[in-house]
mmJSON file of the N, C-alpha and C atoms, coordinates in Angstrom:
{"data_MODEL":{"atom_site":{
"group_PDB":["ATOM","ATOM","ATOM","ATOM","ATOM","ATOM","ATOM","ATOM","ATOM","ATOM","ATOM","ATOM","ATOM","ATOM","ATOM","ATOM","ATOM","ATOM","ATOM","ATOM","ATOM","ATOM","ATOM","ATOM","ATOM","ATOM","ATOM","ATOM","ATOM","ATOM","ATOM","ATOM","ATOM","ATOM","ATOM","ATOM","ATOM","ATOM","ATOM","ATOM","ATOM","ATOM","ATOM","ATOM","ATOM","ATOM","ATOM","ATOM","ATOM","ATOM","ATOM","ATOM","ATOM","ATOM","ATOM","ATOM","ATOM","ATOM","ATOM","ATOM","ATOM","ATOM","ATOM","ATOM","ATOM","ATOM","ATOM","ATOM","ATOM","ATOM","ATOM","ATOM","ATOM","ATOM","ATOM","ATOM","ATOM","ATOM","ATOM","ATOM","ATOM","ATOM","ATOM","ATOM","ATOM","ATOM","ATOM","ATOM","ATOM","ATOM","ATOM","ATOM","ATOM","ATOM","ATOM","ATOM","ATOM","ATOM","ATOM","ATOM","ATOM","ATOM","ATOM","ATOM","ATOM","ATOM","ATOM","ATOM","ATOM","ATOM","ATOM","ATOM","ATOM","ATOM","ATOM","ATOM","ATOM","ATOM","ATOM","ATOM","ATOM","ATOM","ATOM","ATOM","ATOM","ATOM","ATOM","ATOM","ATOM","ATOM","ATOM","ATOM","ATOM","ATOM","ATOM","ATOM","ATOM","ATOM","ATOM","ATOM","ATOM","ATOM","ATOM","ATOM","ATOM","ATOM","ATOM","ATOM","ATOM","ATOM","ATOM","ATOM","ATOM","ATOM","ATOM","ATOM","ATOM","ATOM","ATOM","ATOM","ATOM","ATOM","ATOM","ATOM","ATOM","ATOM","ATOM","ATOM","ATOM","ATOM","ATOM","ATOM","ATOM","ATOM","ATOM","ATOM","ATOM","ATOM","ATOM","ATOM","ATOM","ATOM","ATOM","ATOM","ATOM","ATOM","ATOM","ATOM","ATOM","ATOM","ATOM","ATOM","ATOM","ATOM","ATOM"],
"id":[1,2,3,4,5,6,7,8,9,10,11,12,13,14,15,16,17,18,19,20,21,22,23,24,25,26,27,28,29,30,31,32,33,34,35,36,37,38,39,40,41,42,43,44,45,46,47,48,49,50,51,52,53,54,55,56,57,58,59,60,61,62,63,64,65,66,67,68,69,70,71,72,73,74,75,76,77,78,79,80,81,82,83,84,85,86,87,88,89,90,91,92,93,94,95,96,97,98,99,100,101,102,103,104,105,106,107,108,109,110,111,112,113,114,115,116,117,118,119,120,121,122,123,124,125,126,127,128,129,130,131,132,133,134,135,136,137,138,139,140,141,142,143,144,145,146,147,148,149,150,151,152,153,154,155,156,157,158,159,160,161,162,163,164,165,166,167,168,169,170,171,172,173,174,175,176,177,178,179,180,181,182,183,184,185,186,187,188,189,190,191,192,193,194,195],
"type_symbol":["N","C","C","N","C","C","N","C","C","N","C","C","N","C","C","N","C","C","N","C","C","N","C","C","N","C","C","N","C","C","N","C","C","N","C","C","N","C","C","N","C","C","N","C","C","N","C","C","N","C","C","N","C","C","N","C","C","N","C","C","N","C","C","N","C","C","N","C","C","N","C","C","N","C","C","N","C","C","N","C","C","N","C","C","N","C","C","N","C","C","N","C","C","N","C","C","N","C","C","N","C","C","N","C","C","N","C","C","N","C","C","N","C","C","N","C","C","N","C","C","N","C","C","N","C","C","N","C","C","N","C","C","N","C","C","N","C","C","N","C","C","N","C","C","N","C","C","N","C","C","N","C","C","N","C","C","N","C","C","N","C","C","N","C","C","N","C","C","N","C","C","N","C","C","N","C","C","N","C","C","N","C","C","N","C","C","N","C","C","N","C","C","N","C","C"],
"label_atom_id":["N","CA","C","N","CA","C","N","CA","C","N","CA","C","N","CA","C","N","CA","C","N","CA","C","N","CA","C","N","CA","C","N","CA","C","N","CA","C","N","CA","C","N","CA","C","N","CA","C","N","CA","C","N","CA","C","N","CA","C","N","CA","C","N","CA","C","N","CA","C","N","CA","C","N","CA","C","N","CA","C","N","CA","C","N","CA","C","N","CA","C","N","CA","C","N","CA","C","N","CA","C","N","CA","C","N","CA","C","N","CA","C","N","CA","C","N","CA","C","N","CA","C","N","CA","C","N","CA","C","N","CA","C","N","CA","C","N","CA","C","N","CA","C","N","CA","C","N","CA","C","N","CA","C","N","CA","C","N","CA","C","N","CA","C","N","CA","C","N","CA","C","N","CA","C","N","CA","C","N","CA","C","N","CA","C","N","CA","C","N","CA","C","N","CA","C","N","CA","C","N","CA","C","N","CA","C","N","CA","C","N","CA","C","N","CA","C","N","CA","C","N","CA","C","N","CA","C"],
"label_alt_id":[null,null,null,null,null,null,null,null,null,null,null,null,null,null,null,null,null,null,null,null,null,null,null,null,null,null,null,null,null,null,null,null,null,null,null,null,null,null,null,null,null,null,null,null,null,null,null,null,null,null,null,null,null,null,null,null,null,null,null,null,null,null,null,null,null,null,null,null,null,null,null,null,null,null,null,null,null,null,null,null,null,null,null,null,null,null,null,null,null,null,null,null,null,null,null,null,null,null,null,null,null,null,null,null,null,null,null,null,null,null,null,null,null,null,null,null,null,null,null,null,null,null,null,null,null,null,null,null,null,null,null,null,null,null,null,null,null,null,null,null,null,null,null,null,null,null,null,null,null,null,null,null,null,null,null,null,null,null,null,null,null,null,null,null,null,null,null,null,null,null,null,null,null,null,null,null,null,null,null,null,null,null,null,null,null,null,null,null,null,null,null,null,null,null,null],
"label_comp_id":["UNK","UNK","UNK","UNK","UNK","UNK","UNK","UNK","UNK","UNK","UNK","UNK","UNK","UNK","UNK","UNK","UNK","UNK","UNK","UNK","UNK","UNK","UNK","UNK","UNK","UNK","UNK","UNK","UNK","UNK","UNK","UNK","UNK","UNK","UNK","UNK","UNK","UNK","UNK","UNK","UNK","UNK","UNK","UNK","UNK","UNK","UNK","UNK","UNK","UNK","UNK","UNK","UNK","UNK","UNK","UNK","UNK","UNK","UNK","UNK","UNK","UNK","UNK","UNK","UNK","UNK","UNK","UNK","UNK","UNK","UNK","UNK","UNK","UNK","UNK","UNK","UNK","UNK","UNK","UNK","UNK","UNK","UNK","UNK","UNK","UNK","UNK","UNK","UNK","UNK","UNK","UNK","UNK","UNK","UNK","UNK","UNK","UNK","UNK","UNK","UNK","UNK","UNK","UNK","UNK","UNK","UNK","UNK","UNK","UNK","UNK","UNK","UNK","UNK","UNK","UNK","UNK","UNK","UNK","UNK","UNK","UNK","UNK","UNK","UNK","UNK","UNK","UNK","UNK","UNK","UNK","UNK","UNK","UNK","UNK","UNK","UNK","UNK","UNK","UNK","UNK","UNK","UNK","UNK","UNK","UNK","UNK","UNK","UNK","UNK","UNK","UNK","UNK","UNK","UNK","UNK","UNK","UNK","UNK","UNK","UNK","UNK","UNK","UNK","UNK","UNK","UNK","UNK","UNK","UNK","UNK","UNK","UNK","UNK","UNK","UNK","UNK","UNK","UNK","UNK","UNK","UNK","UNK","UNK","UNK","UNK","UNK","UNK","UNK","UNK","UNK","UNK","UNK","UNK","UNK"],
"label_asym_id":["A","A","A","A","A","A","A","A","A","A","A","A","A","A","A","A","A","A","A","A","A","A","A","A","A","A","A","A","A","A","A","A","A","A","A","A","A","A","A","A","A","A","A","A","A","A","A","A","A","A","A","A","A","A","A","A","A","A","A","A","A","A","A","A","A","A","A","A","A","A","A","A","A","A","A","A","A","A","A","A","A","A","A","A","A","A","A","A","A","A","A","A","A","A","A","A","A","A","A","A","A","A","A","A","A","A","A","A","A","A","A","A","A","A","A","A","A","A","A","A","A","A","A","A","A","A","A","A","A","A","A","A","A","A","A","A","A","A","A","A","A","A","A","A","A","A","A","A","A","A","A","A","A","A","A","A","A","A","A","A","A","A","A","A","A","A","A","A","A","A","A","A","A","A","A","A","A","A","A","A","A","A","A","A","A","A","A","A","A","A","A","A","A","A","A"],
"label_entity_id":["1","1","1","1","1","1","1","1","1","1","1","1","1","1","1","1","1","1","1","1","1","1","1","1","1","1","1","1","1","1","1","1","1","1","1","1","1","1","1","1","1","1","1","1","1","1","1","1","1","1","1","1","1","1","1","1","1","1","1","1","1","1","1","1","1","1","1","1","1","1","1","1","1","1","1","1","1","1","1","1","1","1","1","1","1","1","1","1","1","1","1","1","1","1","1","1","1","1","1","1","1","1","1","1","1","1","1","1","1","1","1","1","1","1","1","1","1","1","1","1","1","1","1","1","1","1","1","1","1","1","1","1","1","1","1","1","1","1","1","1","1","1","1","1","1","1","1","1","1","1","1","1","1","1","1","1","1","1","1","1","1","1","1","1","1","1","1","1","1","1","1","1","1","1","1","1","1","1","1","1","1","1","1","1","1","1","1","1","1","1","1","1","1","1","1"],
"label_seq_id":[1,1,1,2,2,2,3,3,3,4,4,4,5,5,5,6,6,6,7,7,7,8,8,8,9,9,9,10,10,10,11,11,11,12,12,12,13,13,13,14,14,14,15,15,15,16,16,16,17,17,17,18,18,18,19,19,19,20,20,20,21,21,21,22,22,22,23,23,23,24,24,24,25,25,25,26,26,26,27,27,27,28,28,28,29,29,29,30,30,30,31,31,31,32,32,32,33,33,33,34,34,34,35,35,35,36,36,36,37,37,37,38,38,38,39,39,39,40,40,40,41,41,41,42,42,42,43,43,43,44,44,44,45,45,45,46,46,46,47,47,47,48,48,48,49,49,49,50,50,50,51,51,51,52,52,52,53,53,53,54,54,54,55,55,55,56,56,56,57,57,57,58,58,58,59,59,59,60,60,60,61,61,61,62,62,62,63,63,63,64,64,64,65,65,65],
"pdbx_PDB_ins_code":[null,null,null,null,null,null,null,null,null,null,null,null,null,null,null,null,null,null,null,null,null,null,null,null,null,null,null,null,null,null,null,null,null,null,null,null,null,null,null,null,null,null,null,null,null,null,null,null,null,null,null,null,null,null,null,null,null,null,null,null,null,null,null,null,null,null,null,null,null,null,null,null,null,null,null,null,null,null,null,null,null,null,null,null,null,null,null,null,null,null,null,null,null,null,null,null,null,null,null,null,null,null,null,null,null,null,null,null,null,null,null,null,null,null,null,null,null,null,null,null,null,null,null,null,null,null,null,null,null,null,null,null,null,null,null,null,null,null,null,null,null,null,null,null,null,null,null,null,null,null,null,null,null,null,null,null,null,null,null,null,null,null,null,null,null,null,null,null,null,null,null,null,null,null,null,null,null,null,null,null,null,null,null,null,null,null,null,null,null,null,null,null,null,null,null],
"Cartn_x":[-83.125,-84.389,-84.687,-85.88,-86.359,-86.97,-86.428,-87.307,-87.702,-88.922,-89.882,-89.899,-90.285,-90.309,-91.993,-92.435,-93.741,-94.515,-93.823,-94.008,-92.805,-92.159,-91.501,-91.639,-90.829,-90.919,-90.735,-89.606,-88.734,-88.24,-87.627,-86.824,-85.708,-84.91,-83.727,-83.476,-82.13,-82.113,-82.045,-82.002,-81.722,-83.307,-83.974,-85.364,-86.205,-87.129,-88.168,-88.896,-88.489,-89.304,-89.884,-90.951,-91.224,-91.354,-90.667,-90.433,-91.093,-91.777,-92.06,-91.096,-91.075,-89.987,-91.006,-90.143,-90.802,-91.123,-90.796,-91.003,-92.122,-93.047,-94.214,-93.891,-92.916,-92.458,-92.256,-92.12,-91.526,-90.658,-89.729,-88.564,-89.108,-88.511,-88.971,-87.505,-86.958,-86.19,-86.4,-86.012,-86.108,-84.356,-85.401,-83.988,-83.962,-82.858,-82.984,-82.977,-83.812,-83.914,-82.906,-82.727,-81.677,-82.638,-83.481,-83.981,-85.456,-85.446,-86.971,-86.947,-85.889,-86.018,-86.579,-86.491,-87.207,-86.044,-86.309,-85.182,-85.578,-84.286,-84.898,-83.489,-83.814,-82.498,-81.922,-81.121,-79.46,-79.929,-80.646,-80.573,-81.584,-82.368,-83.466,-83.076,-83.798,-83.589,-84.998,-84.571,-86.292,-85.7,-87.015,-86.674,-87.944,-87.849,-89.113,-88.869,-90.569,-90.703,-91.656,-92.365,-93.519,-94.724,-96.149,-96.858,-97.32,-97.377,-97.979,-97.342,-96.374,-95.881,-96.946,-97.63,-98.135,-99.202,-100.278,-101.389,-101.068,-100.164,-99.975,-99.988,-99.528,-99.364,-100.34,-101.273,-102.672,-103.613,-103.794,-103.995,-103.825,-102.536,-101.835,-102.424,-102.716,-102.864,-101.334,-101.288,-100.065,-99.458,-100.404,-99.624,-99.915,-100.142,-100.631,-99.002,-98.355,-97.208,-97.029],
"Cartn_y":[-95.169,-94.736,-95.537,-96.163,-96.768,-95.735,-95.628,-94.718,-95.563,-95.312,-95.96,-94.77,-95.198,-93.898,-94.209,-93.143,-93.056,-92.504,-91.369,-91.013,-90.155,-90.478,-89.524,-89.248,-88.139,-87.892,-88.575,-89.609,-90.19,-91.424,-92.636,-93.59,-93.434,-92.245,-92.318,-91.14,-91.319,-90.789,-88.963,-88.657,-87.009,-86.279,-87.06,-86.336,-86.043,-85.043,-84.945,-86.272,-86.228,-87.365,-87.175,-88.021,-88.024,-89.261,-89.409,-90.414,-90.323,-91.374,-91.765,-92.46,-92.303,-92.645,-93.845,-94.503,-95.533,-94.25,-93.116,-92.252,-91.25,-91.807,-90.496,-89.591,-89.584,-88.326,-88.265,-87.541,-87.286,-86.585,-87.316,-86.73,-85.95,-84.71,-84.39,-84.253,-84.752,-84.632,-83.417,-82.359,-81.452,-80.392,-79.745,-78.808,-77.709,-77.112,-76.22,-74.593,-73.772,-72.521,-71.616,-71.061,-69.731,-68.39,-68.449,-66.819,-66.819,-67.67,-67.388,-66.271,-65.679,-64.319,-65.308,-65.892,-66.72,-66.299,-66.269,-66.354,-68.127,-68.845,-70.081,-70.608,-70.829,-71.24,-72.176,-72.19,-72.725,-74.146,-74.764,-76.161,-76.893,-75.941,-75.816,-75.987,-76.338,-75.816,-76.02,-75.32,-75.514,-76.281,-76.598,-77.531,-77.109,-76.991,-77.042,-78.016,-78.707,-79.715,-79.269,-80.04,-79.777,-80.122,-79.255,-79.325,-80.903,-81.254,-82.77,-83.81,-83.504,-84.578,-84.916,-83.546,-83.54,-84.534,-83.426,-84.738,-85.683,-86.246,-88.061,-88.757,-88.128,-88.722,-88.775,-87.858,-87.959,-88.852,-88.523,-90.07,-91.278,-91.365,-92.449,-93.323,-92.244,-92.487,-92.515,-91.304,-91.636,-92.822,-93.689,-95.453,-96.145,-95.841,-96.641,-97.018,-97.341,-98.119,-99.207],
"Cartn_z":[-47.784,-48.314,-49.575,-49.687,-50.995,-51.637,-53.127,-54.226,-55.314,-55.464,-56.27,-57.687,-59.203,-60.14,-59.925,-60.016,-60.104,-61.814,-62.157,-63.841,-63.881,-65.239,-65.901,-67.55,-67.813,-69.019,-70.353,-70.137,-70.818,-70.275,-70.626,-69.993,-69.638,-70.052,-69.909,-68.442,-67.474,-66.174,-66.192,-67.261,-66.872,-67.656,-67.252,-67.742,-66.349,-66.399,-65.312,-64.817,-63.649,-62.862,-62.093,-61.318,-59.612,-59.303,-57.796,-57.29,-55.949,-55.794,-54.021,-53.185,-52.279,-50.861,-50.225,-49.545,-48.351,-46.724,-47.064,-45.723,-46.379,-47.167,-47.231,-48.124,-48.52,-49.25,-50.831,-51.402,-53.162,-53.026,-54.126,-54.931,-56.09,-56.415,-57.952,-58.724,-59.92,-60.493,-61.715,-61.811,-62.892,-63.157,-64.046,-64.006,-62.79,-62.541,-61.752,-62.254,-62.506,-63.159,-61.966,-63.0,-62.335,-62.353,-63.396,-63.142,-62.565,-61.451,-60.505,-59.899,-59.42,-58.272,-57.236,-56.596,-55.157,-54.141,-53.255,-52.108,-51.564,-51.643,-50.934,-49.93,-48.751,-47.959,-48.397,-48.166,-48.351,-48.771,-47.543,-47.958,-48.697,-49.463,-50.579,-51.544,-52.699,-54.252,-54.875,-55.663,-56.543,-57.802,-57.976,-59.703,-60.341,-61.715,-62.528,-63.217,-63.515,-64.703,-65.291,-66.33,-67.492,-66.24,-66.505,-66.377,-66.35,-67.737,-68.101,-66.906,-66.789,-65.535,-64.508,-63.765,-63.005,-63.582,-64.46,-65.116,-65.375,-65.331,-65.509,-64.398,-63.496,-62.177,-61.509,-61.539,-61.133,-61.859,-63.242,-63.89,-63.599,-63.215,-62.93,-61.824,-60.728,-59.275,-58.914,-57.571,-57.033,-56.816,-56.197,-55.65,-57.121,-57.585,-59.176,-59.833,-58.579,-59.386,-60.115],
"occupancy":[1.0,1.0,1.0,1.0,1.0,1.0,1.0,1.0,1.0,1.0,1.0,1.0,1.0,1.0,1.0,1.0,1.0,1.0,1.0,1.0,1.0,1.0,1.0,1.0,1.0,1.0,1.0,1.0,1.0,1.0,1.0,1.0,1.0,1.0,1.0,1.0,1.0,1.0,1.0,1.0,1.0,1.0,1.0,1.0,1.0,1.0,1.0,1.0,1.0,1.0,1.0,1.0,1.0,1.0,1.0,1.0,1.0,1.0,1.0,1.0,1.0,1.0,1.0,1.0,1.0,1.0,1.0,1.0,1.0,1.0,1.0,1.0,1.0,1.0,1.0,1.0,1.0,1.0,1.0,1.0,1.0,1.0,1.0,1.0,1.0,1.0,1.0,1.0,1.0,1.0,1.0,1.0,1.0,1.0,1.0,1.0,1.0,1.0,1.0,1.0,1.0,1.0,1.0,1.0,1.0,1.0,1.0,1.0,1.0,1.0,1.0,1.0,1.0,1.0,1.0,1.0,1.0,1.0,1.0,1.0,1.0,1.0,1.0,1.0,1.0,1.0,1.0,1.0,1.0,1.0,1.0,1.0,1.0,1.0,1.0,1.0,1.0,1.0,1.0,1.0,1.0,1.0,1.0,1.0,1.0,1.0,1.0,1.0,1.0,1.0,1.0,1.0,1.0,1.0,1.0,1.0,1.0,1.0,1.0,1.0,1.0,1.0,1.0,1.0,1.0,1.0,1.0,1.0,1.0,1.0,1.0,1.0,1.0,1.0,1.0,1.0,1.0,1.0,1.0,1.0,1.0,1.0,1.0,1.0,1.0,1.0,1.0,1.0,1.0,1.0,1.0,1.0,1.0,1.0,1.0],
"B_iso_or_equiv":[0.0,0.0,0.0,0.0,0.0,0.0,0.0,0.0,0.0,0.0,0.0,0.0,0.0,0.0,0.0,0.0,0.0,0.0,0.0,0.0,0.0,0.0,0.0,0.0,0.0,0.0,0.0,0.0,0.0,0.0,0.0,0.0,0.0,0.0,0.0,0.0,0.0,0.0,0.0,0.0,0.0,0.0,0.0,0.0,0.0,0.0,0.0,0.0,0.0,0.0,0.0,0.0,0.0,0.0,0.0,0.0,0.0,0.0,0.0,0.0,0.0,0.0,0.0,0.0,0.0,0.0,0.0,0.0,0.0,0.0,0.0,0.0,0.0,0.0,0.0,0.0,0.0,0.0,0.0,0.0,0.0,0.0,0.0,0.0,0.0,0.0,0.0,0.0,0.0,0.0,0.0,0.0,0.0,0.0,0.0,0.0,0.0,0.0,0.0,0.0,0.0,0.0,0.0,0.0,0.0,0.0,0.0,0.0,0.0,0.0,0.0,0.0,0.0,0.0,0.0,0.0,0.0,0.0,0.0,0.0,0.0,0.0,0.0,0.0,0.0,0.0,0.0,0.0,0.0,0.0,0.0,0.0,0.0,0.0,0.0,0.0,0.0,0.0,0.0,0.0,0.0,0.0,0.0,0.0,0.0,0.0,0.0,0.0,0.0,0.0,0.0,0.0,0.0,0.0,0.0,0.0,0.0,0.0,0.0,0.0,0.0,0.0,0.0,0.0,0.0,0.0,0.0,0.0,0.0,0.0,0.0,0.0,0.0,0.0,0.0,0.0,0.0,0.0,0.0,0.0,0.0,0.0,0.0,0.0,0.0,0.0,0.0,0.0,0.0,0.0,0.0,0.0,0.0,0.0,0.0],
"pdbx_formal_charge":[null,null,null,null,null,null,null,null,null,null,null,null,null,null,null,null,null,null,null,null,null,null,null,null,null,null,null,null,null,null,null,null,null,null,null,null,null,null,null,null,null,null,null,null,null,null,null,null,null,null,null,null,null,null,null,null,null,null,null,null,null,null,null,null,null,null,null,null,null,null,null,null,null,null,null,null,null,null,null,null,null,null,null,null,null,null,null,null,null,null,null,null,null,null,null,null,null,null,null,null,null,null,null,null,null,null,null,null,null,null,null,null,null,null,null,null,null,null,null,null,null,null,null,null,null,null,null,null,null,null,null,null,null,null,null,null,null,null,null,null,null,null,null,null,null,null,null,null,null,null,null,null,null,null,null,null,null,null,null,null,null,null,null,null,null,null,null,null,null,null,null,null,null,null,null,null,null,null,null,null,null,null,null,null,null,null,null,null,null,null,null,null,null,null,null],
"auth_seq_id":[1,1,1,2,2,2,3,3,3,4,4,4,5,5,5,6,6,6,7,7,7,8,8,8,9,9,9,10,10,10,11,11,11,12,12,12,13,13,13,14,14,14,15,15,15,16,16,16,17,17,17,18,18,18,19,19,19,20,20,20,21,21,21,22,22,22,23,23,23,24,24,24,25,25,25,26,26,26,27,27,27,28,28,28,29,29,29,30,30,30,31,31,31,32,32,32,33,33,33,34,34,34,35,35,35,36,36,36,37,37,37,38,38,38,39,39,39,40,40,40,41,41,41,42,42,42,43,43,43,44,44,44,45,45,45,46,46,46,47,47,47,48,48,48,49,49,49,50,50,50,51,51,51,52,52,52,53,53,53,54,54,54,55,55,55,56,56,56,57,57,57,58,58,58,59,59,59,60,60,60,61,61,61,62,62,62,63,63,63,64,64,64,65,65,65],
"auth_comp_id":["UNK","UNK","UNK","UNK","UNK","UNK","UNK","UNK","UNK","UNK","UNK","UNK","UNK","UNK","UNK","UNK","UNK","UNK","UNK","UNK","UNK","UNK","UNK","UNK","UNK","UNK","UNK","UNK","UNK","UNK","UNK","UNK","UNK","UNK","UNK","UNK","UNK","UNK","UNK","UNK","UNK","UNK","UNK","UNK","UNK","UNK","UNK","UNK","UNK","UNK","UNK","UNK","UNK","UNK","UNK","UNK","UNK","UNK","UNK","UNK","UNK","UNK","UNK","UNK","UNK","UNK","UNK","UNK","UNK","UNK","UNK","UNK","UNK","UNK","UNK","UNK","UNK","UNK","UNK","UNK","UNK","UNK","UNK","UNK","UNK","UNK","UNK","UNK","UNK","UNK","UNK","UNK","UNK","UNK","UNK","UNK","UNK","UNK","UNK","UNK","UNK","UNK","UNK","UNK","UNK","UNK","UNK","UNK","UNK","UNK","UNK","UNK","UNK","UNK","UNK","UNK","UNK","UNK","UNK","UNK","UNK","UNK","UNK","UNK","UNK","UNK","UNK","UNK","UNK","UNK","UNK","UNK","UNK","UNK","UNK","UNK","UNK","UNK","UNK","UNK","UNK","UNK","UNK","UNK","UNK","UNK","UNK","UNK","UNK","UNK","UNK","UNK","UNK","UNK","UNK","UNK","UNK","UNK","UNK","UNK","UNK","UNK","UNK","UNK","UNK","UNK","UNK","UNK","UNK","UNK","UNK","UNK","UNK","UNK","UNK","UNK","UNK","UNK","UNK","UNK","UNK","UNK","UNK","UNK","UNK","UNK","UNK","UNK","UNK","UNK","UNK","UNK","UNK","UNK","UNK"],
"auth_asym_id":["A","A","A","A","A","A","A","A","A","A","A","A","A","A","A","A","A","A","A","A","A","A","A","A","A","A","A","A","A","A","A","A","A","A","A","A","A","A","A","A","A","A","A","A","A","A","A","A","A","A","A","A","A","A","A","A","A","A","A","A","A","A","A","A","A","A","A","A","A","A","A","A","A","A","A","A","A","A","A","A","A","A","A","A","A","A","A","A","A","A","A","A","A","A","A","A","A","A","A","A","A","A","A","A","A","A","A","A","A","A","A","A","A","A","A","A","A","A","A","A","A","A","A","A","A","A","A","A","A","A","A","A","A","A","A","A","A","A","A","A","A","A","A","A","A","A","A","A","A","A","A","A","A","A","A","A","A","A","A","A","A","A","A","A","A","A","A","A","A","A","A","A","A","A","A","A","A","A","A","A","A","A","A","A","A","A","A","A","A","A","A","A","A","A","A"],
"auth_atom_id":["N","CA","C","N","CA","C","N","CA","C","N","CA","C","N","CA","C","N","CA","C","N","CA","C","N","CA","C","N","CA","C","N","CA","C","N","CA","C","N","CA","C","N","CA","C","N","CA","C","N","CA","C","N","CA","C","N","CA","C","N","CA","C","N","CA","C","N","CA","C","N","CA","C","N","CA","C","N","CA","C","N","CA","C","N","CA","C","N","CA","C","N","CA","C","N","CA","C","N","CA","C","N","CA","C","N","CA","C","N","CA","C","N","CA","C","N","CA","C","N","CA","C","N","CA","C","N","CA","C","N","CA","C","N","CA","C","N","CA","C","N","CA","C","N","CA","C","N","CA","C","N","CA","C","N","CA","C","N","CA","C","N","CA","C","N","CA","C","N","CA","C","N","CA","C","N","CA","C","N","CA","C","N","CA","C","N","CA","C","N","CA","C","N","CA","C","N","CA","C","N","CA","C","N","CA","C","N","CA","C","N","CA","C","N","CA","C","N","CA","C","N","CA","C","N","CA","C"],
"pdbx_PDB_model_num":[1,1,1,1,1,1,1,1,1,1,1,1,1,1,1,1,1,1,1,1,1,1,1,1,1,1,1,1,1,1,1,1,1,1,1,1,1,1,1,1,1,1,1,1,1,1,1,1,1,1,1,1,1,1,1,1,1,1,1,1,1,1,1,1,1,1,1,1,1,1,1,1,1,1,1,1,1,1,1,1,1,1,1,1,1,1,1,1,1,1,1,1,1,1,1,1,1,1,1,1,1,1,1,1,1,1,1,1,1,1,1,1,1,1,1,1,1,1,1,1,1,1,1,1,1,1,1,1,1,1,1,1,1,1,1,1,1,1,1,1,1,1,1,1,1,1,1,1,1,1,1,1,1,1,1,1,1,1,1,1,1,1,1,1,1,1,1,1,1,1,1,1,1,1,1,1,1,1,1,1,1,1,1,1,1,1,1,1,1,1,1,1,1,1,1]
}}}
């Protein structure tokens, strides 16, 4: 799989990111919260990041690599 960074928070690797795939898809890099109450299967996880991530990326334009 090729991953492309599309916007993140910071330069450095343990900050919120999103990444595009060569298969259509996004990666989101965040933290993973413990106190959502979600039920999510096994081979799920949730992540949260900052809001602003999002607005940048749209700014950005998704392909606006």
């Amino acid at each position: 799989m090729k991953v492309t960074k599309l916007v993140g928070s910071c330069d450095l690797k343990d900050c919120p990111t999103i990444y595009a795939t060569d298969r259509g898809t996004l990666l989101v890099q965040g933290e993973r919260p413990a106190d959502h109450g979600l039920d999510t299967p096994a081979h799920e996880t949730i992540v949260e990041i900052p809001e602003q991530l999002i607005f940048d990326l749209i700014r950005k334009g998704l392909r606006g690599v």
